[in-house]
C-alpha positions in Angstrom: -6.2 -23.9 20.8 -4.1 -26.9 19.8 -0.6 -27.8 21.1 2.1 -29.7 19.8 3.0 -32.9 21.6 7.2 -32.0 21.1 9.0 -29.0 21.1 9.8 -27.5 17.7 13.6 -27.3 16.9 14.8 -23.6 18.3 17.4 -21.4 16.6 19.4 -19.2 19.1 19.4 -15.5 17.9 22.5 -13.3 19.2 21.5 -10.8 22.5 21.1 -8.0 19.6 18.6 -9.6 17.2 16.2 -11.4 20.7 14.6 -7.9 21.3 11.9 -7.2 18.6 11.0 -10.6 18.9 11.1 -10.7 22.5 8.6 -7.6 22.9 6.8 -8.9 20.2 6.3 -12.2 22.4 5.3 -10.1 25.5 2.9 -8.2 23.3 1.0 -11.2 22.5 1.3 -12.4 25.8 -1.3 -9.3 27.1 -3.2 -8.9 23.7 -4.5 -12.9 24.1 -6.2 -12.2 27.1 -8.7 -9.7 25.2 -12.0 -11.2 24.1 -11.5 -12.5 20.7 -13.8 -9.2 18.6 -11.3 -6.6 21.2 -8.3 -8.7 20.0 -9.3 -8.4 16.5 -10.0 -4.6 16.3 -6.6 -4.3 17.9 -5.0 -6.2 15.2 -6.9 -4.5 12.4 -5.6 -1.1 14.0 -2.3 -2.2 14.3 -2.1 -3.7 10.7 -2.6 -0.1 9.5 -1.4 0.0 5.7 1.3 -2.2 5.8 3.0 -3.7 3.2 2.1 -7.8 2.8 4.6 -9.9 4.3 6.5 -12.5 2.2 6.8 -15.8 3.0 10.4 -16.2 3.8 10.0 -13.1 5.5 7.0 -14.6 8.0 9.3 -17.4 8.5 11.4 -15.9 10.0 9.7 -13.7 12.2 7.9 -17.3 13.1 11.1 -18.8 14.0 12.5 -15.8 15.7 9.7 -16.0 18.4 10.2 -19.5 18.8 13.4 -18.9 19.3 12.7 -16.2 22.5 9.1 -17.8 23.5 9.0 -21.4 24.8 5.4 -20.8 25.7 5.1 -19.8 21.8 7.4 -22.7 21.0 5.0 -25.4 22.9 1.1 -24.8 23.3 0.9 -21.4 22.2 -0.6 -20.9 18.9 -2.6 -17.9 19.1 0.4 -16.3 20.8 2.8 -17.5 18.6 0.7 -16.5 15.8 -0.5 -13.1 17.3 3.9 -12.1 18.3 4.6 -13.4 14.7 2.6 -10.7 13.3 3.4 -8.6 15.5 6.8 -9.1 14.6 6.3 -8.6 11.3 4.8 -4.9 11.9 7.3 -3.5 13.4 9.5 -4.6 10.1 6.4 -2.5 8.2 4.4 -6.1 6.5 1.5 -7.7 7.5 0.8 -11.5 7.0 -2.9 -12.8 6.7 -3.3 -13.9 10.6 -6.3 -16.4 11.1 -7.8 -18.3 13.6 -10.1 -21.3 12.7 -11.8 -25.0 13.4 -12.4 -27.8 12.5 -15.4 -30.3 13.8 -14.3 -34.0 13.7 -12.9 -34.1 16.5 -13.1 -30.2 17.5 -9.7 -28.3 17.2 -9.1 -24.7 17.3 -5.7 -23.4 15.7 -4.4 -19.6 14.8 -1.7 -19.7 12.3 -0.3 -16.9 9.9 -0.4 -17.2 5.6 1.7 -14.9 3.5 0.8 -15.3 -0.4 -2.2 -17.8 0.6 -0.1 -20.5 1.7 0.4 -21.6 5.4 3.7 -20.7 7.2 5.7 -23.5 8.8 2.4 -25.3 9.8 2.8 -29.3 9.5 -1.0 -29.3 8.6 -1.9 -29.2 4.6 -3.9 -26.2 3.4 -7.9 -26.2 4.6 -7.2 -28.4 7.2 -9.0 -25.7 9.4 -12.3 -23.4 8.6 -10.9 -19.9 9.0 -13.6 -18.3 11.7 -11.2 -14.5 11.5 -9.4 -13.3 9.5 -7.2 -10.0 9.6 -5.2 -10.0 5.8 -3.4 -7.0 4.6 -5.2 -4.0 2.9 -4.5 -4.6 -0.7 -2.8 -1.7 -1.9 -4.4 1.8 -3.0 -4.8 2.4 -6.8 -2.0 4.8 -8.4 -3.6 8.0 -9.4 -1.0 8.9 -10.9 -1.6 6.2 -13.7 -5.0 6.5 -14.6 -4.2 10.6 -14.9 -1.5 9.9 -17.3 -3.7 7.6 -19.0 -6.6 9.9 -19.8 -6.3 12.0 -22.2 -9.1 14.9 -21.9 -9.1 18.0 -23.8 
């Protein structure tokens, strides 16, 4: 994957607020050594029927594994991508995780969206050809309404 040629600014999170992110981080560390379809089903099982995440909301779980990862922080993009997720299950959402390419010159990236845009990425949008994708489920219809709405006799 790609890495950045600085480190990104860090924010330093109080003793009580470094945990999620920091098992999060460790997480990610042992789910990126799966093959890439293994690390996907994972992800797709662990995404369950959560809520989508916002985007202030996978901002902040970005910057909160920055803050405990500086492999994350520096040349770590699937992980960084994979513990921000993560991160945002265990706070019950889901962002749209992807990993993609581009071919001139050949770069692979993994970054997280929430409401189709890009989260603290300094590359425009469609920069990189998504190759996987794992998105929220969208929610399930309220049966409730449509039996309130028929009227059968």
């Amino acid at each position: 994957m790609s890495s950045p040629c600085a480190v990104p600014p860090r924010i330093r999170l109080p003793l009580h607020r470094r945990i999620l992110p920091c098992v999060a981080a460790a997480a990610s560390a042992l789910l990126i050594r799966l093959p890439p379809r293994h690390l996907a089903a994972v992800l797709r099982r662990v995404r369950g029927r959560a809520r989508p995440a916002g985007p202030a909301q996978t901002s902040a779980a970005r910057t909160e594994v920055i803050a405990v990862s500086l492999r994350c922080a520096v040349d770590g993009c699937l992980q960084l991508s994979t513990a921000t997720a993560l991160l945002c299950r265990m706070r019950g959402a889901w962002p749209t995780w992807r990993v993609g390419v581009r071919t001139t010159p050949f770069a692979a990236h993994s970054w997280v969206e929430a409401d189709g845009q890009v989260i603290d990425e300094p590359l425009p949008d469609g920069y990189y050809q998504p190759l996987m994708t794992i998105a929220p489920l969208p929610a399930p219809p309220d049966h409730g309404e449509k039996e309130k709405r028929c009227s059968c006799a």
